[in-house]
C-alpha positions as CSV (number, residue, x, y, z in Angstrom):
1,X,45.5,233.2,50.8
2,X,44.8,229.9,48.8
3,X,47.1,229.1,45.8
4,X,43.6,228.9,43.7
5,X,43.8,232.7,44.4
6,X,46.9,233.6,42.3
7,X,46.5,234.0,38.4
8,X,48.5,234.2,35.3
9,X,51.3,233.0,36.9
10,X,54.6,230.4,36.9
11,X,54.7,228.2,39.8
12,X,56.8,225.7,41.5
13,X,55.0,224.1,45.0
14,X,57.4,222.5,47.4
15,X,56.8,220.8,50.3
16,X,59.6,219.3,52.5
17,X,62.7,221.0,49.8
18,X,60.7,218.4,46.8
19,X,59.0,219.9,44.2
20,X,55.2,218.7,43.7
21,X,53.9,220.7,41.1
22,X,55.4,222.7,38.6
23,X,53.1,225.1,35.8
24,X,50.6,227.6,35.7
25,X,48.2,228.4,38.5
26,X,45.3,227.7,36.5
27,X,45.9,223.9,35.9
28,X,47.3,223.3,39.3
29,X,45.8,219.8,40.4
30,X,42.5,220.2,42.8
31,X,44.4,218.4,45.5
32,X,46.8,221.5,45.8
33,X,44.3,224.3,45.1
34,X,42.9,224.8,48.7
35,X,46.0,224.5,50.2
36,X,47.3,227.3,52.2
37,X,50.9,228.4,51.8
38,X,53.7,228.4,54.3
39,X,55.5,231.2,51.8
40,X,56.2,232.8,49.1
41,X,59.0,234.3,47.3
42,X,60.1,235.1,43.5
43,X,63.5,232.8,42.1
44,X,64.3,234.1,38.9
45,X,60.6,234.5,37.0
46,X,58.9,232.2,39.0
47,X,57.5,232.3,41.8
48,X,58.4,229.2,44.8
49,X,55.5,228.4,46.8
50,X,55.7,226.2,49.8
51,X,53.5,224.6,51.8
């Protein structure tokens, strides 16, 4: 699944333990949307998305 795919949600993207975006999924940069994801998990009400 691409990160484009997810909606309505709070995100934080890491890659290498540094956070590179954080916001909603809908104004994640265009750089980052076809990226595919290495995981995904919840922390608190957000969810952590690495790649």
């Amino acid at each position: 699944m691409k990160i484009k795919e997810l909606r309505l949600l709070n995100i934080t993207i890491k890659q290498n333990d540094q956070t590179i975006y954080q916001g909603t999924t809908e104004d994640v940069p265009n750089n980052l949307k076809e990226q595919e994801y290495k995981k995904i998990y919840f922390q608190g009400v957000d969810v952590i998305i690495e790649i």
